[in-house]
C-alpha positions as CSV (number, residue, x, y, z in Angstrom):
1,X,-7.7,-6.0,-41.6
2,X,-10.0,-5.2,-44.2
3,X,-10.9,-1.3,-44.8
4,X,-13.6,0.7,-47.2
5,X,-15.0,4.1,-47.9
6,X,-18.2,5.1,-46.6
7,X,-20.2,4.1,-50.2
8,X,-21.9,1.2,-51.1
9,X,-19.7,-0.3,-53.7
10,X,-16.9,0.6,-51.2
11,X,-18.5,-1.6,-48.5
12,X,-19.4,-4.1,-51.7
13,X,-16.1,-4.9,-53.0
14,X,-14.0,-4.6,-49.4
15,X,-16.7,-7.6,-48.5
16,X,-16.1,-9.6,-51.6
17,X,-12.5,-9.4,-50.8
18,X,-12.8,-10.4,-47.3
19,X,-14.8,-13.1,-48.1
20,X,-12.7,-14.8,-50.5
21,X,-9.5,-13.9,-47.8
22,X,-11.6,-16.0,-45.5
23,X,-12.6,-18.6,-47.9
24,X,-8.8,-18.9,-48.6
25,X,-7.9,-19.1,-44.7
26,X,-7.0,-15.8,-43.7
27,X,-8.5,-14.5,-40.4
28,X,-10.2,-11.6,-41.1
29,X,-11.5,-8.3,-39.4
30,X,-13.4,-5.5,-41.4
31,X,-13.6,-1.9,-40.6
32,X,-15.8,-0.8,-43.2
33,X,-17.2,2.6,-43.8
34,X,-14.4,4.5,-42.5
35,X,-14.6,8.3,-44.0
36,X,-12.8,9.4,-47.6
37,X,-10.3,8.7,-49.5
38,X,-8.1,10.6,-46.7
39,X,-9.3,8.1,-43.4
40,X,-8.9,5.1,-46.0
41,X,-5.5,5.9,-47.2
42,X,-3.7,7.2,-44.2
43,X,-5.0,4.2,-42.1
44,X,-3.1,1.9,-44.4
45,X,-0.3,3.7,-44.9
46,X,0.0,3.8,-41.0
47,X,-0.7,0.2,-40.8
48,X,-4.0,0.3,-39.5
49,X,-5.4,-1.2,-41.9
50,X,-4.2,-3.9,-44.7
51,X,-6.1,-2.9,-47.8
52,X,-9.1,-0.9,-48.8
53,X,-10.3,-1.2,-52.5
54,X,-9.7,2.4,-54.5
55,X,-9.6,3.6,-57.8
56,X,-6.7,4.7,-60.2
57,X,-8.5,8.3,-60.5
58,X,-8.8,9.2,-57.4
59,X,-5.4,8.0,-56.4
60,X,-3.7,9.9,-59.4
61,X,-5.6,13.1,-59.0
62,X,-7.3,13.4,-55.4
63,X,-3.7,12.0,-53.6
64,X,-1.0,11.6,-55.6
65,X,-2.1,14.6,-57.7
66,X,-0.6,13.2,-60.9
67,X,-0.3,15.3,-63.9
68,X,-2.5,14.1,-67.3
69,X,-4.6,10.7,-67.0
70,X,-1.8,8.4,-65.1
71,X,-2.1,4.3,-65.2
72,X,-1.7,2.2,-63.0
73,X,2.1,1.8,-63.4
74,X,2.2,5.1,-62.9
75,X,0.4,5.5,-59.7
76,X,2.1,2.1,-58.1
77,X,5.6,4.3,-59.1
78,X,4.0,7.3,-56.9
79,X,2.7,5.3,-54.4
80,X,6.5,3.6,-53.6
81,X,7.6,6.0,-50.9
82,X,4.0,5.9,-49.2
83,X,5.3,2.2,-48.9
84,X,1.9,1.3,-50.9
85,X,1.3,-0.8,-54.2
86,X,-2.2,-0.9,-56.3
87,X,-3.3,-4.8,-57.6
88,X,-4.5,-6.1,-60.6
89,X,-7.4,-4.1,-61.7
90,X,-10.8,-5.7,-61.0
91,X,-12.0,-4.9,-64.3
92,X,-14.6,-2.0,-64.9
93,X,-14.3,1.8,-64.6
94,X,-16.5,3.4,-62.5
95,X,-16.1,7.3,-62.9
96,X,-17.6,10.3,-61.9
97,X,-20.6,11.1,-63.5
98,X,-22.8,14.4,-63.5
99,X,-26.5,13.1,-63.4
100,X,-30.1,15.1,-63.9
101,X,-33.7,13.8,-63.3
102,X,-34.6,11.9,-66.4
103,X,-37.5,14.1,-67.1
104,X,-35.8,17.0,-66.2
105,X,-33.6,16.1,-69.0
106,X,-35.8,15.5,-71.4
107,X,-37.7,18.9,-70.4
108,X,-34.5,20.6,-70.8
109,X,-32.9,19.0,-73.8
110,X,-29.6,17.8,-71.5
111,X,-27.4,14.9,-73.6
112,X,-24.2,16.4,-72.0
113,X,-22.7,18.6,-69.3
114,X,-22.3,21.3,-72.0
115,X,-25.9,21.9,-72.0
116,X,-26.0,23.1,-68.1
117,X,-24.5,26.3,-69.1
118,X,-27.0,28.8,-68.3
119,X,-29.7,26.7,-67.7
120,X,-30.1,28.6,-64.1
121,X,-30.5,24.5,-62.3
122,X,-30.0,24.1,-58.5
123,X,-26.6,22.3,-58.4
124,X,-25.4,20.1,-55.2
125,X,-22.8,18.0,-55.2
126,X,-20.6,15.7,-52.8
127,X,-18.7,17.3,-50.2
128,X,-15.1,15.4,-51.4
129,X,-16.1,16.3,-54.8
130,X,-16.2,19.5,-54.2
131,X,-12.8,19.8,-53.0
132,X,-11.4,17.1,-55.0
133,X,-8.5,18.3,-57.8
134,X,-10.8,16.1,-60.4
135,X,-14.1,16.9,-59.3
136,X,-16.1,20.7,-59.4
137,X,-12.8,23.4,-59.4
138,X,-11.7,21.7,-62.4
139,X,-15.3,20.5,-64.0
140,X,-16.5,24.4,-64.1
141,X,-13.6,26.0,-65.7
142,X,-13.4,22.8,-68.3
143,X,-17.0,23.7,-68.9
144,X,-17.4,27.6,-68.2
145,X,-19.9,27.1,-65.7
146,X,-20.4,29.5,-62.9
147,X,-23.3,28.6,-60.9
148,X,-23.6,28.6,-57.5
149,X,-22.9,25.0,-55.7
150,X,-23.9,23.8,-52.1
151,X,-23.0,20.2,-50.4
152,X,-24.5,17.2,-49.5
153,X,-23.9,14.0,-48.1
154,X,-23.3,11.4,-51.4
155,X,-25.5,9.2,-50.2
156,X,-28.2,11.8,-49.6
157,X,-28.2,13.6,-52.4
158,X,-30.0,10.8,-54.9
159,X,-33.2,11.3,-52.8
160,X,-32.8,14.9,-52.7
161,X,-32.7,15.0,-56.3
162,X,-34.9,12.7,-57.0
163,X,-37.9,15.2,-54.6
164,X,-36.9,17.8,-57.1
165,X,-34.8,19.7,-53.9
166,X,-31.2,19.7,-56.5
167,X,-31.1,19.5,-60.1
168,X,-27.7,18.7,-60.5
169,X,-25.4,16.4,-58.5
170,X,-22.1,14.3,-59.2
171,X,-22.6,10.3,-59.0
172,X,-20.5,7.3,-59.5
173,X,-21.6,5.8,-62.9
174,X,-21.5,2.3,-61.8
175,X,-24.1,3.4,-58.7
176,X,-27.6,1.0,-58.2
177,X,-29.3,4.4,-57.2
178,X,-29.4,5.6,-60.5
179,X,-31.8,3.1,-61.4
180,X,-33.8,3.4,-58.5
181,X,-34.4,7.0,-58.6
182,X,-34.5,7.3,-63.0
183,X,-31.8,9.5,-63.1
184,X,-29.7,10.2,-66.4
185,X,-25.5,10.6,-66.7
186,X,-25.0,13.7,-68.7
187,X,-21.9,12.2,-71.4
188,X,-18.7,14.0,-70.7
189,X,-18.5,15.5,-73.7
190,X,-15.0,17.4,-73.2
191,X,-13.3,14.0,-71.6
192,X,-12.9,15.7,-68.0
193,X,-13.0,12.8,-65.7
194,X,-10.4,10.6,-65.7
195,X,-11.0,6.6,-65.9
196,X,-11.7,4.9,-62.3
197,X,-10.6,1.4,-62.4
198,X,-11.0,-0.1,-59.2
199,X,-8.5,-2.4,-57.6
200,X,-7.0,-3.4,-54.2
201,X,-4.5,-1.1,-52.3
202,X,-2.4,-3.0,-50.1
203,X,1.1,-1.9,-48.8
204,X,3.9,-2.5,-50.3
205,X,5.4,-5.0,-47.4
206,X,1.7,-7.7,-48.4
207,X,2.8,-11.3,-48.0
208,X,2.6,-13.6,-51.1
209,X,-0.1,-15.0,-50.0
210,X,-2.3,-12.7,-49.6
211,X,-1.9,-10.9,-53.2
212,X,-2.4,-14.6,-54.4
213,X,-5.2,-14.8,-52.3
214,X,-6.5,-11.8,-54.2
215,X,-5.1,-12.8,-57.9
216,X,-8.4,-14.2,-59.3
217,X,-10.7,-10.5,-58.6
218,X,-8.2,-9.0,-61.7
219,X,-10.2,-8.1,-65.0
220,X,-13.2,-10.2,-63.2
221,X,-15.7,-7.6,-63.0
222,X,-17.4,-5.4,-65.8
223,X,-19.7,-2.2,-65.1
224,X,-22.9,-4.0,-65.8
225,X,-22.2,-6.9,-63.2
226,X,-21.0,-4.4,-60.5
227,X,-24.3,-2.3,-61.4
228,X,-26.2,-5.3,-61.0
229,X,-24.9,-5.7,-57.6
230,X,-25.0,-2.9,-56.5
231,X,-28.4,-2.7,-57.7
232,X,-29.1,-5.5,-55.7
233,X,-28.5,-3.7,-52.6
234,X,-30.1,-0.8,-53.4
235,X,-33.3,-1.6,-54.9
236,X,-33.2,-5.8,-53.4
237,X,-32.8,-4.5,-49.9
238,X,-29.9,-7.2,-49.5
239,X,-26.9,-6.8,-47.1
240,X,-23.3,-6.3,-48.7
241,X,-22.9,-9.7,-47.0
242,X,-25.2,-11.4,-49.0
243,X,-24.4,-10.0,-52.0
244,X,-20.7,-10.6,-52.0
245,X,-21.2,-14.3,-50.7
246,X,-23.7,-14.9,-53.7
247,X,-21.1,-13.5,-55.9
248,X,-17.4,-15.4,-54.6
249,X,-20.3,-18.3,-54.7
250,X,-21.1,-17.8,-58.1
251,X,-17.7,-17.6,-59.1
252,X,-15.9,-19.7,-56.4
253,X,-13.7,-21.6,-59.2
254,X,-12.8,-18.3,-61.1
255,X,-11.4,-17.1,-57.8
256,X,-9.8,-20.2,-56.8
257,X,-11.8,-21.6,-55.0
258,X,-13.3,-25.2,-54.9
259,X,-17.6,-25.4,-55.2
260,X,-17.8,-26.6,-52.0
261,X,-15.9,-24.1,-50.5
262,X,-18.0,-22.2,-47.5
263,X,-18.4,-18.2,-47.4
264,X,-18.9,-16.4,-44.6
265,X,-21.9,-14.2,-45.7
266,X,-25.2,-15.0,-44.4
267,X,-29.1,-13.9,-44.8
268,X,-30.3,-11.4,-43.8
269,X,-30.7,-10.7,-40.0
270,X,-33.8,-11.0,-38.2
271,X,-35.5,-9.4,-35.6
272,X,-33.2,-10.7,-32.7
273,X,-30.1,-10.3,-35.0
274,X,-30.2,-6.8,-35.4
275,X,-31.4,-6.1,-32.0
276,X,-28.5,-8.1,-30.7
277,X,-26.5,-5.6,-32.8
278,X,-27.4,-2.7,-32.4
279,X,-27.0,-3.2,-28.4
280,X,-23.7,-3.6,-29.2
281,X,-23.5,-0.4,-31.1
282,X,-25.1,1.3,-28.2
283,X,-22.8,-0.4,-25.0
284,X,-20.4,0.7,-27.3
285,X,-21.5,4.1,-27.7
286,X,-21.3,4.5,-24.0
287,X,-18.1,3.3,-24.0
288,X,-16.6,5.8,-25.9
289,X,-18.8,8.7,-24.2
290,X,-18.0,7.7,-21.0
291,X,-14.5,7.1,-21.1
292,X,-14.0,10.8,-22.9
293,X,-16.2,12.5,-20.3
294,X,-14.5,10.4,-17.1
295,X,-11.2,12.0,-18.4
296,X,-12.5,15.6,-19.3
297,X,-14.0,15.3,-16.1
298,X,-11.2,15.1,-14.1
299,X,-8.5,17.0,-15.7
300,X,-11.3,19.8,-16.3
301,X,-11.8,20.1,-12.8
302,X,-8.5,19.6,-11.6
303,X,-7.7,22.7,-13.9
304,X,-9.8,24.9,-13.4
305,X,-9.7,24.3,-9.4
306,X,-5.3,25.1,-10.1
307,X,-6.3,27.8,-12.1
308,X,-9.0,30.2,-11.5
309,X,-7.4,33.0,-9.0
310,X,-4.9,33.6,-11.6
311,X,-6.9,35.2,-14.1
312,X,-4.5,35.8,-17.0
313,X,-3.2,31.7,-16.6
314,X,-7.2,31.0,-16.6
315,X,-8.3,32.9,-19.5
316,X,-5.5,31.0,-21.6
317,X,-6.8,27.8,-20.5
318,X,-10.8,28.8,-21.3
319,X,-9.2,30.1,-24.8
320,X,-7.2,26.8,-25.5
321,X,-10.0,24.7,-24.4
322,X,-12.3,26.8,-27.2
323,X,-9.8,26.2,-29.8
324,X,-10.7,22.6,-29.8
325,X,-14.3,23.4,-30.3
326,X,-13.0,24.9,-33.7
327,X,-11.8,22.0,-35.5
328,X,-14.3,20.5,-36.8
329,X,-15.3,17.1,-35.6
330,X,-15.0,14.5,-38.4
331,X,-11.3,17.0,-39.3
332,X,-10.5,16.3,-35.6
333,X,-10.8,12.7,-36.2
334,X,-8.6,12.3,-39.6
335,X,-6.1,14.3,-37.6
336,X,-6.0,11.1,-35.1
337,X,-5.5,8.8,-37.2
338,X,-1.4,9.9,-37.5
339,X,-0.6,9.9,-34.5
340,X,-3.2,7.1,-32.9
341,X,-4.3,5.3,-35.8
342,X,-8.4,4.6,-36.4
343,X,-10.9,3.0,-33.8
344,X,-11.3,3.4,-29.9
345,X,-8.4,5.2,-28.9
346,X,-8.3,8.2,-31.5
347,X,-12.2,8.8,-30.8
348,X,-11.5,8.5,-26.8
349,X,-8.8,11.7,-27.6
350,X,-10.8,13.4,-29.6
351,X,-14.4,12.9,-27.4
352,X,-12.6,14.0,-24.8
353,X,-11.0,17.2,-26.3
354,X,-14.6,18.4,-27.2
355,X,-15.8,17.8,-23.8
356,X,-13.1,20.2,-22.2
357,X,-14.5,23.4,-23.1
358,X,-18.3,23.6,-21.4
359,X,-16.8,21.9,-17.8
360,X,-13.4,24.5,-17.9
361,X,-15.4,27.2,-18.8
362,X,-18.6,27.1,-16.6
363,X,-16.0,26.0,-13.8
364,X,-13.4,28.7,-13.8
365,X,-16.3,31.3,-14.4
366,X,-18.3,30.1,-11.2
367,X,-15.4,29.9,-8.9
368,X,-14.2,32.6,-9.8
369,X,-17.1,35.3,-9.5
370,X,-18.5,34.0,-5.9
371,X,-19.7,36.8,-4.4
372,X,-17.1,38.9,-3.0
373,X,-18.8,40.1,0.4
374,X,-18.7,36.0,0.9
375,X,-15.2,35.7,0.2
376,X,-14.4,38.8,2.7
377,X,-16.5,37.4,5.2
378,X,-14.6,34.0,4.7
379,X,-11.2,35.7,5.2
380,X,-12.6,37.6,8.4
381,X,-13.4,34.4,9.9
382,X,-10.0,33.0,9.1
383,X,-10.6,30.1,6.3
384,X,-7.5,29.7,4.5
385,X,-8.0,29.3,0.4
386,X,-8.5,25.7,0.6
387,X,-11.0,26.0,3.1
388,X,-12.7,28.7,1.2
389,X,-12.5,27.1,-1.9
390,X,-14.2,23.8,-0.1
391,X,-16.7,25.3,2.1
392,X,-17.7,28.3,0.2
393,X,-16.3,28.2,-3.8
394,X,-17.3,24.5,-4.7
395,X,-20.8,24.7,-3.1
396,X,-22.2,27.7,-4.7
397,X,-20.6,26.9,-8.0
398,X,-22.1,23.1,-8.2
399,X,-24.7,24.0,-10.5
400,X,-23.0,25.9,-12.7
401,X,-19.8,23.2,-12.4
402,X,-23.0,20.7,-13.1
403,X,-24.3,22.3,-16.2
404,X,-20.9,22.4,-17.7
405,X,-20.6,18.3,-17.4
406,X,-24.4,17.8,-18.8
407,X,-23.1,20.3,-21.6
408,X,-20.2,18.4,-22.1
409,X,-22.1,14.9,-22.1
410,X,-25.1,15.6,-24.7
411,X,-22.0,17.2,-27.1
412,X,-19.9,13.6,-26.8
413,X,-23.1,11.8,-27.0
414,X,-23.7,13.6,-30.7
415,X,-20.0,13.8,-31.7
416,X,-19.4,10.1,-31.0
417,X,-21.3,9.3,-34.0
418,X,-19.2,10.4,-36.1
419,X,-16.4,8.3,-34.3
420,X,-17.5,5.6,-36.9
421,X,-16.0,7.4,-39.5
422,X,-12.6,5.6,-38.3
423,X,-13.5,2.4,-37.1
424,X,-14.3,3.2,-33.0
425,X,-17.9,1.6,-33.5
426,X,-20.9,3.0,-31.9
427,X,-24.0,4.4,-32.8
428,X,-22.8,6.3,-35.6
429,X,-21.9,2.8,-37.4
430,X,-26.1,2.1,-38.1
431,X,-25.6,5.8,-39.4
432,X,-23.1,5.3,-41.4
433,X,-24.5,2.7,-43.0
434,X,-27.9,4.4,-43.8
435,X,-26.6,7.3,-45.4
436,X,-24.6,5.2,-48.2
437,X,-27.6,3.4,-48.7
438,X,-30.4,6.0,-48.4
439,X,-31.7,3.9,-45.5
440,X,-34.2,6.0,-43.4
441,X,-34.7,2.8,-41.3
442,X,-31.2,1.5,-40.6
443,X,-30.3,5.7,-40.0
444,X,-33.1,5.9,-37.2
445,X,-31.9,2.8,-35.7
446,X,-28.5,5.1,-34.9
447,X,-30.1,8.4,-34.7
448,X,-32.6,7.6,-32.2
449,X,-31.2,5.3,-29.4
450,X,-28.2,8.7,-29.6
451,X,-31.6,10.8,-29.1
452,X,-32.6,9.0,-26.0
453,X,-29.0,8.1,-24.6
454,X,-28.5,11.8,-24.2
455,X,-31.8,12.7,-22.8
456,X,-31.6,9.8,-20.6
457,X,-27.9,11.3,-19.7
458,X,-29.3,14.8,-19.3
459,X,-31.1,13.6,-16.9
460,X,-29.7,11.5,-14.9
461,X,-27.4,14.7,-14.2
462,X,-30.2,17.1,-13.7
463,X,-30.6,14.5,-10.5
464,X,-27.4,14.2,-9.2
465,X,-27.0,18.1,-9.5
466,X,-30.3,18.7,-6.9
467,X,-29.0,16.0,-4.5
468,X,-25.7,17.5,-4.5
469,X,-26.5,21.5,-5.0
470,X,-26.7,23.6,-1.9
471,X,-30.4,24.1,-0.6
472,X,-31.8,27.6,-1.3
C-alpha cells in the first residue's frame, strides 16, 4: 500500500514509486492524498499503510522534533521505536521557501526574508506551516517579524497570491507553481530552514525485496528534474500518472528495469474515463453518508425515545452529542486513524458521530414539550406511556424528529468530503485533488455532484416527512 500527502510532488513521487513496485511485480494499491504529515505518518506506523515518501526536515523537526539540523542517520535512530526506517535519499532538497510576486519584489527591493521587516505586506501561509516547529513560530522570531498572519489552503494560496489577495506565503522550492504564477523565493539569508531531502519511509519490518525494489530512486533525482516534473503537471496539465510512467520509462535501466519493461501509467482520461470515475466517487459518497446516517438514525432515536422523560439523563445526552460537533472534522478524522486506521471504517465512525447531534436534539426536545393539556387528556383516557408515546408523542413530533434527520444528512453529505483526507474515497477525492493542483475544474467535479447529492437528499426527506406528518 502506497501512501502520500495531499501536494503534488507528494502524489508525484508516491506514483513513481508505485510504478516501479509494479514494474518489479509487487501488487500494488495507492491511497494518495491522505492529509499531513500527521495522517501520512500515523497510518504507517499503524500499518495502514507501507510507505509514503517524506522529507528529513519535516521528520526531524515537525515529528521527531530533533534538536539542530539532524541527518538522516539521525532521524532513522529516532524513528527506531516508531518501528520506522527512512531509505536512501532520492537526491534533491526541496525546502521551505518564503515567496513574493516577482514584481512585487522588484517594486519593493525584496532579495531576502530580511527585507519583509516592516514592509506592512499581507502575509498568508499554509495551515501546517503555521503550526509546524520549523515553519512561522520559529521563522518570525529568527527574523523579528511581527506581522499579523492568516491561513490558507497550500494549494490555494499560489492563486491567491498571484490576484494580489496575499503578499507573502510559504512554498516548497522545488514547486511547478512557482513558474506558473512568476513568483520569486526570497534567499534565507539567516539559514532558518532546515534541508528537505526526500526519501521513502517504510517501517522498519519492509521485506528485502521491496527496499531493493526501491534501491535504484537513491541520489536519482536533482531539484531541476523534479521542478521540471512537477512543472509538467502544473503548467502541462498531465496526470501524476503520466508523468511518473514517462519518468521510470525514461530511466527504466537506472531503476533496474529492462527497456521493454511495461508501466502502469496511462494517458490521460477521456470523457467516459472520468465520468466512469467520478460515479464511483459519487456511489461511494453515498456509501459512506448513508451508512453514517442509517446508524445515527437508529441509535439517535432509540435514545432519545429511552431518554426524554428523564430530563437530567436527556440533557447529558443532548450535551455529549454537541461535544462531537466541537472537534473539528478533518481533527476527528486523524483521531481515527489510531484506533481504526484510514479509509471506510474511520469515516463511517466519524460521519456518524457528526450526525448524532441535530436527530438527539430536535428528538428529545419534540417529545418532550408535547403539549401538556394533550398528555393530561391522554392519561384521563387511560393510555399507558407507551401508548402515549405512540399515539400522541411520535406523531406530533415527526416533523421536528424529520428536520433533525434532513439536518443530519446535508451535514454528512458536506463532512464526507473531507473523509478523503484518509483514504475512505468519495467526493472529497476530485477535491482533494484540485486543491493541490489549483484545479478549478477537477474541484467542481467534487464540489458540485456534493451540491446536488444534498439537495437531492433534502428533498427527498422534505417528501417523506408530508407523507408521514400528521394532517393539520
Amino acid at each position: 500500500m502506497v501512501g502520500s500527502k495531499n501536494f503534488g510532488e507528494s502524489y508525484l513521487l508516491a506514483e513513481i514509486a508505485a510504478q516501479v513496485l509494479e514494474a518489479k511485480g509487487f501488487d500494488v494499491k495507492r491511497q494518495l492524498g491522505l492529509g499531513g504529515t500527521l495522517i501520512c505518518y500515523e497510518a504507517l506506523k499503524n500499518g495502514e499503510i507501507d510507505l509514503y515518501p517524506e522529507y528529513t526536515g519535516t521528520l526531524s523537526q515537525a515529528v521527531l522534533k530533533l534538536p539542530g539540523k539532524a541527518n538522516r542517520e539521525q532521524i532513522n535512530q529516532s524513528l527506531g521505536p516508531d518501528g520506522l526506517e527512512l531509505l536512501e535519499e532520492y537526491g534533491f532538497n526541496n525546502t521551505y521557501a518564503v515567496v513574493v510576486r516577482h514584481t512585487l519584489a522588484e517594486q519593493l527591493g525584496l532579495k531576502s526574508i530580511s527585507d519583509l521587516q516592516g514592509q506592512n505586506l499581507n502575509f498568508a501561509f499554509s495551515h501546517e506551516f503555521l503550526q509546524r516547529q520549523d515553519g512561522w513560530p520559529g521563522l518570525a522570531r529568527r527574523y523579528g517579524l511581527d506581522d499579523p498572519v492568516t491561513g490558507i489552503e497550500h494549494g490555494l494560496a499560489y492563486q491567491a497570491i498571484a490576484d494580489g489577495a496575499i503578499d507573502v506565503t510559504d512554498a516548497y522550492s522545488t514547486d511547478g507553481e512557482l513558474q506558473r504564477y512568476k513568483l520569486r523565493i526570497l534567499t534565507d539569508d539567516q539559514a532558518y530552514f532546515p534541508e528537505y531531502r526526500a526519501a521513502t519511509l517504510v517501517r522498519a519490518n519492509a521485506s528485502p525485496e521491496l527496499r531493493s525494489a526501491l534501491s535504484g530512486l537513491g541520489s536519482m533525482l536533482d531539484e531541476t528534474l523534479v521542478q521540471a516534473l512537477n512543472a509538467e503537471v502544473v503548467l502541462a496539465g498531465r496526470s501524476f500518472q503520466e508523468v511518473a510512467a514517462k519518468f521510470v520509462r525514461t530511466n527504466a535501466l537506472a531503476l533496474g528495469l529492462s527497456a521493454q519493461t511495461k508501466v502502469s501509467g496511462s494517458d490521460s482520461m477521456g470523457a467516459n474515463g472520468w465520468l466512469a470515475e467520478l460515479w464511483g466517487h459519487f456511489l461511494r459518497h453515498l456509501q459512506l453518508t448513508t451508512s453514517a446516517l442509517a446508524g445515527a438514525i437508529a441509535l439517535g432515536l432509540g435514545l432519545s425515545v429511552t431518554v426524554y422523560r428523564h430530563r437530567r439523563v436527556a440533557e447529558g445526552v443532548v450535551y455529549l452529542c454537541g461535544l462531537m460537533q466541537t472537534i473539528p472534522s478533518l481533527a476527528l478524522l486523524a483521531l481515527m486513524i489510531p484506533l481504526f486506521g484510514i479509509g471506510f471504517v474511520p469515516a463511517i465512525i466519524a460521519l456518524f458521530l457528526y450526525s448524532l447531534l441535530p436527530i438527539v436534539r430536535n428528538a428529545i426536545t419534540a417529545l418532550s414539550t408535547t403539549d401538556p393539556t394533550l398528555v393530561r387528556v391522554s392519561r384521563a383516557l387511560g393510555l399507558s406511556p407507551w401508548e402515549q408515546l405512540r399515539y400522541l408523542r411520535l406523531p406530533l413530533a415527526t416533523p421536528a424528529i424529520f428536520a433533525g434527520i434532513r439536518t443530519a444528512a446535508v451535514i454528512s453529505i458536506g463532512t464526507a468530503t473531507l473523509a478523503a483526507f484518509i483514504g475512505a474515497g468519495g467526493l472529497g477525492e476530485p477535491i482533494v485533488v484540485g486543491l493541490s493542483l489549483n484545479d478549478t475544474d477537477m474541484i467542481l467535479r467534487g464540489a458540485i455532484p456534493a451540491a446536488i447529492l444534498a439537495i437531492a437528499v433534502e428533498l427527498a426527506f422534505a417528501a417523506i416527512e408530508r407523507k408521514v406528518s400528521p394532517p393539520k
